[in-house]
Backbone bond lengths (Angstrom), bond angles and torsions (degrees), N, CA, C in turn:
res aa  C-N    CA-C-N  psi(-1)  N-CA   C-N-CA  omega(-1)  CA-C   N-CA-C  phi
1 X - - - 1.454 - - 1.533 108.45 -
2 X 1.721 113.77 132.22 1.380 108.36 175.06 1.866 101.77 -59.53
3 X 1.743 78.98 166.96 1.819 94.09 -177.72 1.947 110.48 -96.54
4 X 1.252 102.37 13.49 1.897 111.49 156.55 1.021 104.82 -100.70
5 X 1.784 139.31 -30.75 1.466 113.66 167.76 1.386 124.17 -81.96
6 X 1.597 105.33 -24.89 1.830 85.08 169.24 1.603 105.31 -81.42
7 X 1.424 115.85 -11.65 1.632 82.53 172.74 1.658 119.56 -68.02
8 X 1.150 117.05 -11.04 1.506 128.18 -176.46 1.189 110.87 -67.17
9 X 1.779 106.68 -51.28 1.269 104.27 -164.30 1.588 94.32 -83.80
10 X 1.382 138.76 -31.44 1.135 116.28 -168.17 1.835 102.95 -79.41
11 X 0.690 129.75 -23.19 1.484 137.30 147.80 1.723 111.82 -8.38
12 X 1.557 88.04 -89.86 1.571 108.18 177.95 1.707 109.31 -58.66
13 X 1.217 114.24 -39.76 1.606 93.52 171.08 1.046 131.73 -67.64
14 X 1.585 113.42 -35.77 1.326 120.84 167.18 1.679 125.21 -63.68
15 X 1.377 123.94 0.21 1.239 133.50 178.71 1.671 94.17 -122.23
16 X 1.091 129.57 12.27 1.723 103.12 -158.88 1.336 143.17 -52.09
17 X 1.425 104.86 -20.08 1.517 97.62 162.62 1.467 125.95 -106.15
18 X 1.583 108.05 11.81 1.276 111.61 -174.76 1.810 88.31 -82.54
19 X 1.560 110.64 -60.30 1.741 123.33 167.83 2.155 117.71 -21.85
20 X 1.400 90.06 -48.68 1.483 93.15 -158.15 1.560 87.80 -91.14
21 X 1.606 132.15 -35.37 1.687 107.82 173.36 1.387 119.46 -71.60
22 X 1.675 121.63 -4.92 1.204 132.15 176.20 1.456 114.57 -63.35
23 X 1.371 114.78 -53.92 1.566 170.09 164.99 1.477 97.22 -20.41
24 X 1.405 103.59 -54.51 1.643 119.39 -169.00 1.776 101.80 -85.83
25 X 1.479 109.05 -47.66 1.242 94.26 -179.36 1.815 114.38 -73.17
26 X 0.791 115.89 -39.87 1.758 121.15 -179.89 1.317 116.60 -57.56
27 X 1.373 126.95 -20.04 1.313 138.45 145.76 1.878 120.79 -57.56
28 X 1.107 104.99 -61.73 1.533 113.36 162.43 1.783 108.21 -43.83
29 X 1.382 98.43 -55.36 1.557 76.54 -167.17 1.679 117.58 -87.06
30 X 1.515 105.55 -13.37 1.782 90.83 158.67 1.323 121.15 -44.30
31 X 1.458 116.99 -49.79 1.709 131.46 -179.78 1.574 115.77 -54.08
32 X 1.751 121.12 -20.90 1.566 107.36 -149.29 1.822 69.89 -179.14
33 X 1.180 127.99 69.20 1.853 113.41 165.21 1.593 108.31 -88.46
34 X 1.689 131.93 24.84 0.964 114.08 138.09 1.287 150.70 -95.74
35 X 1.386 95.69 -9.99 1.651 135.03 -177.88 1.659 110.60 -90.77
36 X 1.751 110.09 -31.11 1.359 101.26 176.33 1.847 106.47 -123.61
37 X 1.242 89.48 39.23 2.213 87.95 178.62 1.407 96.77 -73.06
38 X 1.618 116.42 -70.59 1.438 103.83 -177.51 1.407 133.85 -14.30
39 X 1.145 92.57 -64.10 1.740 103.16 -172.91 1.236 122.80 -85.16
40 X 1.536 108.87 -10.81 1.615 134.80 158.65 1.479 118.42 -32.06
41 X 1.804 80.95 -71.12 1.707 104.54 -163.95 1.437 103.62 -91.15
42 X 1.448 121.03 -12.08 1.666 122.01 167.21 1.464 93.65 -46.43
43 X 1.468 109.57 -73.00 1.135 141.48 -151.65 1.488 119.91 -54.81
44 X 1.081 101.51 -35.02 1.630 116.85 -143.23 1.628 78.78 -122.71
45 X 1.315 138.15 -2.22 1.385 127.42 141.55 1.423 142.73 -44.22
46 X 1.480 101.96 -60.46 1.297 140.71 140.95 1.586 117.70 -0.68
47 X 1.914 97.36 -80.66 1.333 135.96 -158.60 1.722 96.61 -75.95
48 X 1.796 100.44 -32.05 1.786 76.85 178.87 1.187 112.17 -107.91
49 X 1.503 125.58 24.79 1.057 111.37 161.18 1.569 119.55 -96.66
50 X 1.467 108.21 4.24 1.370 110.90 178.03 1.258 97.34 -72.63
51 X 1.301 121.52 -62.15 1.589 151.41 -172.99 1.298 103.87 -25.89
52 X 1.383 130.60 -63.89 1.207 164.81 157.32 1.437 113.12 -27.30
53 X 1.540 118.96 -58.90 1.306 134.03 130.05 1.493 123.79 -0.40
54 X 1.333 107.46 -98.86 1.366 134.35 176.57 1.444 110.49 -50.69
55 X 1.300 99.54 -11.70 2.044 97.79 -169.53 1.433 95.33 -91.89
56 X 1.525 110.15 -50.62 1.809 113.89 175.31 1.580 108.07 -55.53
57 X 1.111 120.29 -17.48 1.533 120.63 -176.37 1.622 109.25 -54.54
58 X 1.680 91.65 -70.18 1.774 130.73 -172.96 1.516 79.99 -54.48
59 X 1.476 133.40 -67.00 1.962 110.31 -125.41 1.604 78.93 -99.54
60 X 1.841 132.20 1.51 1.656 101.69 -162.29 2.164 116.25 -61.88
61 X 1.017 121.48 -28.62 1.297 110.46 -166.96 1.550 99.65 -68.48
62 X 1.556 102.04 -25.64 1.750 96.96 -146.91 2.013 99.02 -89.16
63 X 0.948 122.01 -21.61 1.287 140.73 172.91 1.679 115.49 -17.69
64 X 1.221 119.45 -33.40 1.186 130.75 -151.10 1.454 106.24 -135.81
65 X 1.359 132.49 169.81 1.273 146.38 167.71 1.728 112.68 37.66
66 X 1.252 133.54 -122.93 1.490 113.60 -168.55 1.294 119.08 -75.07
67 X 1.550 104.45 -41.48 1.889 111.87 179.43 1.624 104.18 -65.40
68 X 1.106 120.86 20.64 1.726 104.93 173.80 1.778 127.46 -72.59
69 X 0.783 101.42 -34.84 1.751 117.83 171.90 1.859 97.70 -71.13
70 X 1.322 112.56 -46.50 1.586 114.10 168.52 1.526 110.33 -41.28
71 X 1.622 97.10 -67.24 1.425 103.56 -174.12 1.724 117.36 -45.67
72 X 1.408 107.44 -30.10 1.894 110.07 -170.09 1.620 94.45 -57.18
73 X 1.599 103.44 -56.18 1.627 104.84 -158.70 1.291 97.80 -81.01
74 X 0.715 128.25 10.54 2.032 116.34 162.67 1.541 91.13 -80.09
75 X 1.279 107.94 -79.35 1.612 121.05 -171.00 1.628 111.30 -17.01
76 X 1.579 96.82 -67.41 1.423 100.37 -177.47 1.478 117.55 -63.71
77 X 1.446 126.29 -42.15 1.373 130.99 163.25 1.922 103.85 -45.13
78 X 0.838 142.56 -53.77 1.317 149.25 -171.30 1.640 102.63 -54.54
79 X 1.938 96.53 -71.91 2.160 77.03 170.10 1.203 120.95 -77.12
80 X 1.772 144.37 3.41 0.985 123.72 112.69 1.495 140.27 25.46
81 X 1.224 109.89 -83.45 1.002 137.64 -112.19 1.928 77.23 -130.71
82 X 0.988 127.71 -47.42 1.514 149.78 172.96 1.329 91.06 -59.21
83 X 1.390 128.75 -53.99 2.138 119.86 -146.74 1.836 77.62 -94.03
84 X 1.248 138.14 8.02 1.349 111.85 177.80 1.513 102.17 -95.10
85 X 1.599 129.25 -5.62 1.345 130.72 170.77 1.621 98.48 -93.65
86 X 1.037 114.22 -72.19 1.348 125.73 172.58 1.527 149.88 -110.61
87 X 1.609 85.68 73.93 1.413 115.61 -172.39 1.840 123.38 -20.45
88 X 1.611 109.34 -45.02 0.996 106.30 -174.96 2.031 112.11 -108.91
89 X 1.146 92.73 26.23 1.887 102.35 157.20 1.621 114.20 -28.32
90 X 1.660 108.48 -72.29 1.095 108.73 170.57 1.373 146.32 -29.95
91 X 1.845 110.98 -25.30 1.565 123.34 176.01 1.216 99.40 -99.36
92 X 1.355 149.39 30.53 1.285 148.46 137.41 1.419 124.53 -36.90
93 X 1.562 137.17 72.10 1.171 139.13 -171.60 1.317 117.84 133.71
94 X 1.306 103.32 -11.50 1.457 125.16 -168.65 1.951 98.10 -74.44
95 X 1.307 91.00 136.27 1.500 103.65 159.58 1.182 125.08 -96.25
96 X 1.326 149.28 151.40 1.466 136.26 -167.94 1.919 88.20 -143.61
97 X 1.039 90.62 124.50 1.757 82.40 169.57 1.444 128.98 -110.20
């Protein structure tokens, strides 16, 4: 197994019920994201700053000097790898009017 999906999954276990009440709302708001943005982007603040977290974890050695171009495609492979649980991560902050 690459080392961006177990950081994912050890990610989500290590948060698990912060992940799985996230889980519930990010579902709601694919269906209705004007009715659930508020509590979306409350929410889903939170959730990406863990994410965010866990990403500096995986890419910190590689960040710098030759592995740096390494480090991009981990990163991006990692949320990847994130929008296949929760597709709409990315509108986290987003206003919709």
């Amino acid at each position: 197994m690459n080392e961006y999906k177990k950081m994912v999954i050890k990610m989500t276990e290590e948060n698990k019920e912060l992940f799985d009440n996230f889980r519930e709302i990010h579902d709601e708001y694919a269906l209705d994201p004007v009715k659930w943005q508020k509590i979306f982007n409350s929410y889903g603040g939170e959730v990406v700053e863990i994410m965010r977290e866990y990403e500096r974890r995986l890419c910190a050695n590689m960040a710098t000097g030759v592995y740096g171009r390494f480090s991009q495609n981990l990163s991006q492979k990692f949320w990847d790898e994130i929008r296949k649980t929760f597709p709409k991560i990315d509108f986290v902050g987003v206003t919709i009017s």
